[in-house]
C-alpha positions in Angstrom: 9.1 12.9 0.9 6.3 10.3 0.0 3.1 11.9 -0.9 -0.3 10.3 -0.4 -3.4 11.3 -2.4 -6.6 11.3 0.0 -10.1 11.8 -1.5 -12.8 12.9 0.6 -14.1 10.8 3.5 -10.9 8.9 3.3 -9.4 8.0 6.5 -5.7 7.5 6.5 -4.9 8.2 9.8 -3.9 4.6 11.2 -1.7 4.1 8.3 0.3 7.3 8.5 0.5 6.5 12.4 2.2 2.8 11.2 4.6 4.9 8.7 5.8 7.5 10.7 6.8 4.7 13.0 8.6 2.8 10.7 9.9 5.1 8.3 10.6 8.4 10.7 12.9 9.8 7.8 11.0 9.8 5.5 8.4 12.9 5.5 4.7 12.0 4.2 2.7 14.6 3.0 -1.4 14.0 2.8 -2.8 15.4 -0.5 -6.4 16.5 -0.6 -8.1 15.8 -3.9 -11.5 15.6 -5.2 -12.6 12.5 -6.0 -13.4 12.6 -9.9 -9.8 14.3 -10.1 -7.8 12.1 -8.5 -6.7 9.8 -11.4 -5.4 12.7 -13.1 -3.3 13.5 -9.8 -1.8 9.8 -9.8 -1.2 9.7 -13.4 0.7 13.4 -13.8 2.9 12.4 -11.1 1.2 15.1 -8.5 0.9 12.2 -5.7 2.8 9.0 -5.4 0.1 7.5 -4.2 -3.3 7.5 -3.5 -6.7 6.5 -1.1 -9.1 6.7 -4.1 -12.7 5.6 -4.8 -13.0 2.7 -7.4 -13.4 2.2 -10.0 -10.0 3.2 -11.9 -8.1 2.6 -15.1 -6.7 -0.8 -14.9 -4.7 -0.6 -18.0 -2.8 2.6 -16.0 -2.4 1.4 -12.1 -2.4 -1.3 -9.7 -5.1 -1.0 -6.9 -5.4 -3.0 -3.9 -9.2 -2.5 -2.6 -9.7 -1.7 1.3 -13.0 -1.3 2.3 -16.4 -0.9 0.9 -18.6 2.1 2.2 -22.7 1.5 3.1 -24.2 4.3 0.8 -26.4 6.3 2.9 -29.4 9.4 2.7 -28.6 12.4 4.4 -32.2 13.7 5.8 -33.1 16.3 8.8 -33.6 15.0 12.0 -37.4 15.7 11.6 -38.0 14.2 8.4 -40.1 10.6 8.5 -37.3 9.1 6.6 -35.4 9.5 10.0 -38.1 6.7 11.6 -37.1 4.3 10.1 -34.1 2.2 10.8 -33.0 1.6 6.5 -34.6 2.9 3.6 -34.5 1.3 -0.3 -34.1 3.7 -3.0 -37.9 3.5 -4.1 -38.8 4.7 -0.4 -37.3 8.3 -2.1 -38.8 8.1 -5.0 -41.4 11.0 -4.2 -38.3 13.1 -2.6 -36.0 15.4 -4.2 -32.7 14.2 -3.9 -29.6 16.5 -4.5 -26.5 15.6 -7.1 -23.4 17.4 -6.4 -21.5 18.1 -9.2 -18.4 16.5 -7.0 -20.7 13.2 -6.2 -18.2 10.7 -4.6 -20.8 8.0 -6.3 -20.5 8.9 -10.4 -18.5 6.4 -11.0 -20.6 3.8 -9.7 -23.5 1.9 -12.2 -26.7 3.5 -11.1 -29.9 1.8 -13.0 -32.0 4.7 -11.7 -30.5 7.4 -9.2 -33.4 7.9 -6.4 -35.1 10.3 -6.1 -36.6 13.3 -8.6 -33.7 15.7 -9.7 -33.2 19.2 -8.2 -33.2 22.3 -10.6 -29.6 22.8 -10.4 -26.9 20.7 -9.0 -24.9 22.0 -6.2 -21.1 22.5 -7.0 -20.0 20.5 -3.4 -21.1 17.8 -1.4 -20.7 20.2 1.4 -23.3 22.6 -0.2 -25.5 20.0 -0.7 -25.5 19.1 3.1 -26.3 23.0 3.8 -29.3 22.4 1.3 -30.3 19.0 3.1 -30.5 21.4 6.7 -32.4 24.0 4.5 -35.2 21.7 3.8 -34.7 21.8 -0.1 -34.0 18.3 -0.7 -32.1 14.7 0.5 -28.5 13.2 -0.1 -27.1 9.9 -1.1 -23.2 9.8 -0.1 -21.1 7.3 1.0 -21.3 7.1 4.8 -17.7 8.7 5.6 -19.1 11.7 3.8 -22.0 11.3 5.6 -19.7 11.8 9.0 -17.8 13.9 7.4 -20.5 16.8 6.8 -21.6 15.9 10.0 -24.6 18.6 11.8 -26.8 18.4 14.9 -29.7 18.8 12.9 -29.0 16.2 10.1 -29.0 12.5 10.5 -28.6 9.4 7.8 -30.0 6.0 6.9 -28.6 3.5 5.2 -30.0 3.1 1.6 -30.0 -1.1 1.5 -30.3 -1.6 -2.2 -27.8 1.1 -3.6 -24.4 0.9 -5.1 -21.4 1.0 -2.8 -18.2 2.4 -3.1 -15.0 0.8 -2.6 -11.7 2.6 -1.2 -9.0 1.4 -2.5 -5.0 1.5 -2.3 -4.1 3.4 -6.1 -0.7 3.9 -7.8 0.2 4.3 -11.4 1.5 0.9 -11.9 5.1 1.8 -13.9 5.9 3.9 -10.5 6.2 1.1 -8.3 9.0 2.4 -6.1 10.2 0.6 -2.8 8.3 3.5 -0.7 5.1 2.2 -2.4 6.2 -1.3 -1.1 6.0 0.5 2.1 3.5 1.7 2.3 1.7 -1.6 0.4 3.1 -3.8 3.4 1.8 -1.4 5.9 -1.7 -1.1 4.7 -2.1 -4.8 4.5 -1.2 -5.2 7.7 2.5 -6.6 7.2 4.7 -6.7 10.4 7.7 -4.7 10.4 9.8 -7.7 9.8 8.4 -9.1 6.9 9.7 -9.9 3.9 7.7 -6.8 1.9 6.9 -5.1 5.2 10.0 -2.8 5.0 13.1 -1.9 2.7 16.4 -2.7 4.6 18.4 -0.4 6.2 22.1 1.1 5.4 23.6 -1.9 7.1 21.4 -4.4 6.2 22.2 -3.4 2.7 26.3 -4.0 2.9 26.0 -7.2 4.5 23.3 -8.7 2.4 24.8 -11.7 0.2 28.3 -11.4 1.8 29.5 -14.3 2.6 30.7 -15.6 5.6 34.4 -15.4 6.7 36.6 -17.9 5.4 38.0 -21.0 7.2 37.2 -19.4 11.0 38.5 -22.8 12.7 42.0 -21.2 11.8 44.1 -18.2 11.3 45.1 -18.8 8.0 42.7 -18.9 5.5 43.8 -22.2 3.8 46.4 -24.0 6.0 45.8 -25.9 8.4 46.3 -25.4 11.9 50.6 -26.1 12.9 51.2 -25.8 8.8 54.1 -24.1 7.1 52.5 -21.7 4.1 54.6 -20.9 1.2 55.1 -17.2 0.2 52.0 -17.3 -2.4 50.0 -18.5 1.4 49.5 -22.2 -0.2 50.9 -25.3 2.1 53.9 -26.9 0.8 53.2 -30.7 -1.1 54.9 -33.2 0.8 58.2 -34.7 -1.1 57.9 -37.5 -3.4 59.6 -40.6 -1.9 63.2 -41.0 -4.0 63.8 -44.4 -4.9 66.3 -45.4 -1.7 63.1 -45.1 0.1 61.5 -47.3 -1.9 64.0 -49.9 -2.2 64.9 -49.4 1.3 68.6 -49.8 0.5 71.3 -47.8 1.5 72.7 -46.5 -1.7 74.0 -47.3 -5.2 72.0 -48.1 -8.4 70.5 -51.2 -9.0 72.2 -53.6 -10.9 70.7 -54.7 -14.2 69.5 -57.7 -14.9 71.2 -59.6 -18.3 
């Protein structure tokens, strides 16, 4: 089992797609999370991973950034905002513009939100949509949210000069297992085949660094082909040559000289 941290307007579809195809045994389990707690998830172990919003503790895990969302304005349909084709954040300066306490943008380094603050903050970004359709004030979410929360009589623009946020790859960084290699190699795009793409399989494993049978010109493994083999499988030295064969006489010693 491989679980995968997802916070809201994340969209992990493709990849999990791309892992059940590669990795059919191994089961992987989508965890919803909100987005301000889903450090806490990585770092307790709840999730193996995680699609998370940046920024996040360096000093704690590795991130590898995917894509970086157009911050938008959620408005009604009928509202003048909805003329135009982009908006900047001074355009909602008069407007009353509604912070969820779960605002997928926190973590981002606002000069000056837009807008005037409501009375109270909504607890969700969902409420805040039902608050948009009520009339009581405008949204600034990332655009997946935006989608997300999506009603017939709500629309968005894109705010041009607001911070973005940036999804990102997140695990803790001393839990780099070879299923986080995985799924590494899958969301950048590696091919099955590469060298991080994928672990080996069972077999792959046992014939890794084995080497090649020995001497496959022959049967033996050290004699040559026709050769005798001692018991210990070794080929017999040739004799020395005795020193009739050297003299090339026919016997007797030879006689010493005075």
């Amino acid at each position: 089992m491989f679980r995968l941290a997802c916070v809201p307007g994340a969209t992990p579809a493709k990849w999990v797609r791309i892992w059940q195809e590669r990795l059919p045994d191994v089961p992987l389990e989508l965890v919803q999370v909100p987005t301000a707690e889903a450090s806490a998830l990585l770092r307790d172990g709840g999730a193996d991973a995680g699609l998370v919003r940046l920024p996040v503790d360096r000093t704690v895990f590795s991130a590898i950034p995917l894509y970086t969302e157009t911050t938008v304005v959620v408005v009604p349909k009928d509202h003048l905002v909805a003329a135009a084709d982009e908006v900047s954040a001074g355009e909602l300066a008069d407007e009353i513009v509604l912070h969820p306490l779960d605002d997928a943008l926190d973590a981002l380094d606002w000069e000056t939100r837009p807008g005037r603050p409501a009375l109270e903050r909504p607890e969700t970004t969902a409420d805040a949509v039902e608050l948009v359709a009520a009339g009581v004030g405008l949204l600034v979410v990332p655009q997946s949210l935006a989608r997300l929360h999506h009603r017939r009589d709500l629309t968005y623009r894109p705010v041009v000069d607001a911070p973005q946020s940036s999804v990102a790859l997140c695990w803790r960084e001393d839990a780099t297992t070879d299923l986080v290699e995985d799924l590494i190699g899958i969301v950048r795009g590696r091919t099955v085949n590469s060298s991080r793409g994928r672990r080996p399989g069972p077999e792959e494993k046992k014939t890794a660094g084995k080497p090649a049978a020995n001497g496959k010109g022959g049967k033996g493994g050290n004699s040559s082909k026709g050769g005798k083999t001692g018991g210990g499988g070794q080929a017999r030295r040739p004799a020395r040559p005795t020193a009739k064969s050297q003299r090339g006489g026919t016997g007797g010693r030879p006689r010493r000289r005075g």
